[in-house]
Backbone as CSV, one residue per row, in Angstrom:
resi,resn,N_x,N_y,N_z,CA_x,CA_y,CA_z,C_x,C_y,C_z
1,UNK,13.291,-9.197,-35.035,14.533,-9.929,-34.994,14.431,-11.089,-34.012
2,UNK,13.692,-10.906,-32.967,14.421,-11.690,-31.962,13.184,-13.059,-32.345
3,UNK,11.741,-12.370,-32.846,10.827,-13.516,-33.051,11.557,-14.388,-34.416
4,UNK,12.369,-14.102,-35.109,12.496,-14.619,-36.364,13.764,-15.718,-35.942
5,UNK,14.608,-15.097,-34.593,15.553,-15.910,-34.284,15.176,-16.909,-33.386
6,UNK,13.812,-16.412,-33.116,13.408,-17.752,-31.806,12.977,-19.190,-32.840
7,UNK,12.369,-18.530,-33.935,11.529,-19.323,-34.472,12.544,-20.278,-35.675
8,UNK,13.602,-19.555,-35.929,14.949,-20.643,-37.045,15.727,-21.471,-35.776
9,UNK,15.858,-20.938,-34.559,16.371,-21.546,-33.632,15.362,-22.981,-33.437
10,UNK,14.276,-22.692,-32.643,13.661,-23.991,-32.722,12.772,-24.350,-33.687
11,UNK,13.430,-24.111,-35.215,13.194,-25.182,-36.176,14.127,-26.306,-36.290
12,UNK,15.176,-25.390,-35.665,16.513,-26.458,-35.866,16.579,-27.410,-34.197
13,UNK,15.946,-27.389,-33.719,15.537,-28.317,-33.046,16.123,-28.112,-31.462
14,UNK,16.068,-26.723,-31.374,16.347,-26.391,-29.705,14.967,-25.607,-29.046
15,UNK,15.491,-25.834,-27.814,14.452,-25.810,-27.066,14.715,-23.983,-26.363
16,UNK,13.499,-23.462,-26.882,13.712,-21.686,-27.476,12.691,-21.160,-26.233
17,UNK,12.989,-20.480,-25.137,12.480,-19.118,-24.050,12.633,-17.589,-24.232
18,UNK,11.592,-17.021,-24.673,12.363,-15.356,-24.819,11.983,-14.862,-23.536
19,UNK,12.561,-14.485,-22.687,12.598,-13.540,-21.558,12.285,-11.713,-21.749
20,UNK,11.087,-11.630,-21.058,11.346,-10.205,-21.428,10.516,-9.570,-20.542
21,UNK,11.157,-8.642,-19.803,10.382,-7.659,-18.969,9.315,-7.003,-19.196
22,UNK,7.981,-6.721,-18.313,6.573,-6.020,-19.053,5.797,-5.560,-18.368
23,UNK,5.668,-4.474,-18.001,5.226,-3.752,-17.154,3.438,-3.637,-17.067
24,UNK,3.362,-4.680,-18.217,1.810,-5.193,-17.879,1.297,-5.963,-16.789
25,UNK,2.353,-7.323,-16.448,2.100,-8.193,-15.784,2.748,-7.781,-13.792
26,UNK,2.113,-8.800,-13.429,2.403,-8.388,-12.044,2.756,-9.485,-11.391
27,UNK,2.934,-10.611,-12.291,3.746,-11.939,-11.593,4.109,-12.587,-13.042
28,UNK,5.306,-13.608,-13.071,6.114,-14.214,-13.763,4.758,-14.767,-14.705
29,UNK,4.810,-14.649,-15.965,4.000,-15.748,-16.732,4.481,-15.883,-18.201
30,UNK,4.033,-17.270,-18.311,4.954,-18.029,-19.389,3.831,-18.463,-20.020
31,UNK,4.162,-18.506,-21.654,3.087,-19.292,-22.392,4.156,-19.665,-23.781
32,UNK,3.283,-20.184,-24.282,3.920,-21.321,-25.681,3.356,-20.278,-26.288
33,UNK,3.934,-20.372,-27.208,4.126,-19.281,-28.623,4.286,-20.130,-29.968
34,UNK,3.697,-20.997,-30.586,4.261,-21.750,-31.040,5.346,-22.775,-31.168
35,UNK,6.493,-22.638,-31.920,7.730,-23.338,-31.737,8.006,-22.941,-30.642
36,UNK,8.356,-22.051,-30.212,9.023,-21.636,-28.476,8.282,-20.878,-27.243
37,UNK,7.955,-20.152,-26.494,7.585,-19.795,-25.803,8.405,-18.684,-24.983
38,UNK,7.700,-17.657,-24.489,8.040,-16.765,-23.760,7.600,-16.514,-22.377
39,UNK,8.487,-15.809,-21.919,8.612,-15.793,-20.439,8.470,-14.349,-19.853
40,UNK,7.416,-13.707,-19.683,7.088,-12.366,-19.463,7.466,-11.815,-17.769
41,UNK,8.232,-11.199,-17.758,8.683,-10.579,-16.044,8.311,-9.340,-15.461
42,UNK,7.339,-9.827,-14.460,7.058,-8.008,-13.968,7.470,-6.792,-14.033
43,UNK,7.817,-5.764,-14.843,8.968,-5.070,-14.756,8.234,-3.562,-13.899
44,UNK,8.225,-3.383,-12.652,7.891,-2.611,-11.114,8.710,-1.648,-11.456
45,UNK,7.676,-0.493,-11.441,8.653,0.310,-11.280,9.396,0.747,-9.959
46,UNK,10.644,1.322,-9.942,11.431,1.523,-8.624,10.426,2.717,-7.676
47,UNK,9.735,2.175,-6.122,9.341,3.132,-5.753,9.909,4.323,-5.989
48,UNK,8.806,5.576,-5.919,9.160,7.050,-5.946,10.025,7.578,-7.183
49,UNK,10.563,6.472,-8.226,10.808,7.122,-9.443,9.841,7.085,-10.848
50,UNK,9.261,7.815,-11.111,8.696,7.858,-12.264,9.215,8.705,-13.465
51,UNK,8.527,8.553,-14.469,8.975,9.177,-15.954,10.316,8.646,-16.363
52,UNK,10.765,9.761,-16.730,12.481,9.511,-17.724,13.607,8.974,-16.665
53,UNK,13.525,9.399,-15.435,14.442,9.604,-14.561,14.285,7.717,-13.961
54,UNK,13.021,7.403,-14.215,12.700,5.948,-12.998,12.520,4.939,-14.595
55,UNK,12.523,5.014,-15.488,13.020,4.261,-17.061,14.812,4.463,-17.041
56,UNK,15.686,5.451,-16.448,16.893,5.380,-16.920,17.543,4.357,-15.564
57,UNK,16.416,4.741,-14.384,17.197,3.956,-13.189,16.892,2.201,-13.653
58,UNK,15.558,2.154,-13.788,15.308,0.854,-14.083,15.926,0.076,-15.428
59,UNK,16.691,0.698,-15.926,17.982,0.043,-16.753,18.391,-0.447,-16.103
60,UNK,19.557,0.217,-15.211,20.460,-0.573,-14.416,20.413,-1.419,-13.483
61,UNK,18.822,-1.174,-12.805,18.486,-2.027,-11.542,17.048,-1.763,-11.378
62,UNK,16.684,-3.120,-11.198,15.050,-3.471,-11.465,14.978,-4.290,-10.914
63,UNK,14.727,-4.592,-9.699,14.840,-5.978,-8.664,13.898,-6.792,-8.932
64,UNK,12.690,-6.646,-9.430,11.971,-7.479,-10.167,11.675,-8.093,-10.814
65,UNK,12.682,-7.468,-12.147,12.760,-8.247,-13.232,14.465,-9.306,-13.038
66,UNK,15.058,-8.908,-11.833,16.101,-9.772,-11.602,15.976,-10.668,-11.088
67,UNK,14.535,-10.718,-9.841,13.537,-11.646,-9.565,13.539,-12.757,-10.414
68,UNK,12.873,-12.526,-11.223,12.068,-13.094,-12.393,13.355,-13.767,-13.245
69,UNK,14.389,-12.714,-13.384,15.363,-13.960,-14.293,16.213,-15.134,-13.491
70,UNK,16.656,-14.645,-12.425,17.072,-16.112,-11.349,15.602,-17.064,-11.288
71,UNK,15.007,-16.707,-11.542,14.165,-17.814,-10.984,14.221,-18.262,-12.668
72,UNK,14.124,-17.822,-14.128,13.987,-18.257,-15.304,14.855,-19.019,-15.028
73,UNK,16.541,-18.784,-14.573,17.615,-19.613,-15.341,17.796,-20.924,-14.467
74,UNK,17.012,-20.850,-13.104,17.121,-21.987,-11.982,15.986,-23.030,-13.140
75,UNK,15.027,-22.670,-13.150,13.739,-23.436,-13.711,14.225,-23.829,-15.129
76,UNK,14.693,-22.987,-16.552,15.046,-23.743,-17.553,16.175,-24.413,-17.887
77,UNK,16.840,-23.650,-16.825,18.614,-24.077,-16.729,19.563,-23.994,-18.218
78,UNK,19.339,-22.909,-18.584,19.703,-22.969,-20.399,21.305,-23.371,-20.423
79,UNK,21.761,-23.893,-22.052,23.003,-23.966,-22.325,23.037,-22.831,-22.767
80,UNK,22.715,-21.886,-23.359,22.951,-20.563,-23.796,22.256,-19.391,-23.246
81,UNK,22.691,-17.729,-22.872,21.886,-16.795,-22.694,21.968,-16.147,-23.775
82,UNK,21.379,-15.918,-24.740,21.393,-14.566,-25.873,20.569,-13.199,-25.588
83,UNK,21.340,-12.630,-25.147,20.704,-10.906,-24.769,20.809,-10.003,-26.323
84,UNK,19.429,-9.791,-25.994,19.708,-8.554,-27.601,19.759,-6.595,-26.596
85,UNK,19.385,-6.906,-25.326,19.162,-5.412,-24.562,18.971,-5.999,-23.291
86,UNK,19.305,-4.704,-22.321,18.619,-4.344,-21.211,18.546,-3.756,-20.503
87,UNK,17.683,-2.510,-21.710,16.877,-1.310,-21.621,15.836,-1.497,-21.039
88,UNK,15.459,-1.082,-20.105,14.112,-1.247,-19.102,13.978,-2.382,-18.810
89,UNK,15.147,-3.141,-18.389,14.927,-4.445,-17.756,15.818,-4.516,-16.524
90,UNK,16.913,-4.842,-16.583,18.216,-4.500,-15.611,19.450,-4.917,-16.321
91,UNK,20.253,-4.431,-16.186,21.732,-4.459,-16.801,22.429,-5.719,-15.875
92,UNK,22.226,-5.524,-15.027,22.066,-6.947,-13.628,22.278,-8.180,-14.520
93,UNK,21.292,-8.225,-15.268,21.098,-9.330,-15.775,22.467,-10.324,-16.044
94,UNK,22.797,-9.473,-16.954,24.050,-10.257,-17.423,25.198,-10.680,-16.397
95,UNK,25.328,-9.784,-15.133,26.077,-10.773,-14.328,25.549,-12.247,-13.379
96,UNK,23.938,-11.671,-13.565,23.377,-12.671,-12.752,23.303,-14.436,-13.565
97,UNK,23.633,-14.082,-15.129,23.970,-14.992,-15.946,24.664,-16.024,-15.297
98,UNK,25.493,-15.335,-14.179,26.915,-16.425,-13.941,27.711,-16.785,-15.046
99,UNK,27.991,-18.332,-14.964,28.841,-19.383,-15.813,28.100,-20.121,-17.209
100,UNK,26.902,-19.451,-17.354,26.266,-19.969,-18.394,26.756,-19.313,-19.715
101,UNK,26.557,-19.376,-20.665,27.681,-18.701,-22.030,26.645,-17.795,-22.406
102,UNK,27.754,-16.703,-22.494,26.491,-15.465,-22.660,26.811,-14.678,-24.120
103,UNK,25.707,-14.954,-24.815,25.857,-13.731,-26.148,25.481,-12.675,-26.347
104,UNK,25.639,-11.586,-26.572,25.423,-10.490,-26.502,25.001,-10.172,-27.816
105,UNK,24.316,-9.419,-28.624,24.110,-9.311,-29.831,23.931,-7.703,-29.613
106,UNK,24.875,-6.651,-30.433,24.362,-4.854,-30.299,24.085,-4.507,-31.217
107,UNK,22.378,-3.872,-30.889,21.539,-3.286,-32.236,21.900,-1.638,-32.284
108,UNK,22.249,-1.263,-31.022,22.721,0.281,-31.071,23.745,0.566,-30.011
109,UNK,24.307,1.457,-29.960,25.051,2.108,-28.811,25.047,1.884,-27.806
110,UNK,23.991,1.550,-27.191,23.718,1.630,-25.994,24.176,1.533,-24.394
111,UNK,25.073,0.465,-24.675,26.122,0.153,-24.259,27.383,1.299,-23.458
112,UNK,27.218,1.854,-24.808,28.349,3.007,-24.699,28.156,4.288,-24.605
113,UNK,26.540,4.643,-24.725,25.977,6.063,-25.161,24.648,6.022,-23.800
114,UNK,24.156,6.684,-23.220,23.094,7.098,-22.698,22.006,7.213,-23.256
115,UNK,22.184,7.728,-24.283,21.139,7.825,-25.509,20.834,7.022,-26.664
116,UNK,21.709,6.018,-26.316,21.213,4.708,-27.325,22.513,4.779,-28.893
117,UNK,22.231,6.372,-28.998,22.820,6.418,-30.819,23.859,7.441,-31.048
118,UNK,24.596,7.767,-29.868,25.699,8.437,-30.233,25.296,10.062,-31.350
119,UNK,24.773,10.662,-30.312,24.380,11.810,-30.706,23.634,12.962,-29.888
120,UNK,24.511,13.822,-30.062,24.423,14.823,-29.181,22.998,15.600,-28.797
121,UNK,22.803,15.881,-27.581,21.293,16.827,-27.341,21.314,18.195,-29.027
122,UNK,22.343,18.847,-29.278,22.001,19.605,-30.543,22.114,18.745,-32.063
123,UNK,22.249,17.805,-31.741,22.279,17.038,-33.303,23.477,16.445,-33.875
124,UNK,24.942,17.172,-33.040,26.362,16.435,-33.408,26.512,15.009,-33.105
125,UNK,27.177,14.893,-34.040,27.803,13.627,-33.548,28.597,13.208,-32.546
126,UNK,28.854,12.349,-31.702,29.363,12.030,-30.185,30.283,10.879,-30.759
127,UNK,31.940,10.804,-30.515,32.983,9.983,-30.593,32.643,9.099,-29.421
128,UNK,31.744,9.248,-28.852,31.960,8.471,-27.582,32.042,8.819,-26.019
129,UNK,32.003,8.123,-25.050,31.901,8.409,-23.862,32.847,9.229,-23.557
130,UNK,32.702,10.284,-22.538,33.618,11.285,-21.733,33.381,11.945,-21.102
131,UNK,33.803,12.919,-20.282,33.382,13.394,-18.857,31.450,14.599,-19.724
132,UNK,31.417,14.369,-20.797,30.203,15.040,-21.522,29.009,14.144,-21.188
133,UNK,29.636,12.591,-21.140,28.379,12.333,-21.024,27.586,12.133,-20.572
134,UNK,27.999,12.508,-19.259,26.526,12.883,-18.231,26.060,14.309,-18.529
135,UNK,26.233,15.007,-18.815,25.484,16.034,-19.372,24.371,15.510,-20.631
136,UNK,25.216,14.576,-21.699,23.936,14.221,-22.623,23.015,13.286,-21.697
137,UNK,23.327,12.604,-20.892,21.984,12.235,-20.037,20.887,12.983,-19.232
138,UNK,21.827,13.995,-18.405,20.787,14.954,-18.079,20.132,15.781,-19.125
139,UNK,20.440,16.285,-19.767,19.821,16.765,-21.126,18.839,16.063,-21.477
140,UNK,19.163,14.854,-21.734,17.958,14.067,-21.950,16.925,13.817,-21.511
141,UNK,17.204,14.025,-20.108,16.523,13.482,-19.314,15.064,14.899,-19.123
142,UNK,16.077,15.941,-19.087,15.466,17.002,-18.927,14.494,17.177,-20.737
143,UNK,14.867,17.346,-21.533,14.329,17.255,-22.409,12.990,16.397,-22.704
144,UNK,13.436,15.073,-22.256,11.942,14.268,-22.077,11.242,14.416,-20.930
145,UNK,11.440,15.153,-20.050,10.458,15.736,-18.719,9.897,16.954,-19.204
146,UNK,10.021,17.817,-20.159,9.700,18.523,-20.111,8.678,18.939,-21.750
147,UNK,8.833,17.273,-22.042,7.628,17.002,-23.764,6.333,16.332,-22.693
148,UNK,6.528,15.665,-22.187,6.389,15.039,-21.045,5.797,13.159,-21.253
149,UNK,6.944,13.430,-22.170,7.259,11.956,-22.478,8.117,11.091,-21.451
């Protein structure tokens, strides 16, 4: 999705950055991609958390990859932010946006669910957030610590 939108975007003649956190790299690096180019951000993990537990923290806060996007939006200075996630990046993000116009685009739940898809650790279906759903997170959490995924 997001390569197909970078690439109709700057056919039509804007000037196209995909930002994206990567736990390959260990400093900011940018390359041309054809029509547009991407912008790859250290994504560190939070000392002393690893597995499921240091992937659910580094959602919300990832100082590295928040690093990495103040310094993107100082350097390209965009008229638009389009976020499709930020799952293993920082949720940060979007306030650190400021005053720039921000789009949001939602491919799943995520937002609203812990688990991405609105569905329970036994297989029910979930109406939505409520004092349950920190239990489906720990569940989860416990569940993938213990595949040891």
């Amino acid at each position: 999705y997001t390569w197909s939108l970078a690439q109709a975007l700057a056919a039509r003649g804007h000037t196209v950055t995909v930002f994206y956190p990567d736990t390959t790299v260990t400093a900011d690096t940018r390359e041309e991609l054809g029509q547009h180019a991407v912008w790859r951000a250290p994504a560190a993990p939070a000392p002393g958390l690893a597995g499921p537990l240091g992937i659910f923290w580094r959602t919300f806060r990832n100082p590295s990859v928040e690093h990495s996007y103040r310094r993107a939006l100082a350097e390209l200075r965009p008229e638009v932010v389009h976020v499709q996630h930020v799952q293993e990046g920082s949720a940060r993000i979007l306030a650190l946006t400021g005053s720039i116009p921000l789009l949001i685009t939602l491919h799943d739940f995520w937002f609203r669910c812990a688990v991405a898809n609105l569905v329970r650790p036994d297989g029910s279906r979930c109406e939505g957030p409520s004092v349950a759903c920190a239990d489906c997170s720990v569940k989860t959490l416990t569940v993938c610590s213990a595949s040891g995924d």
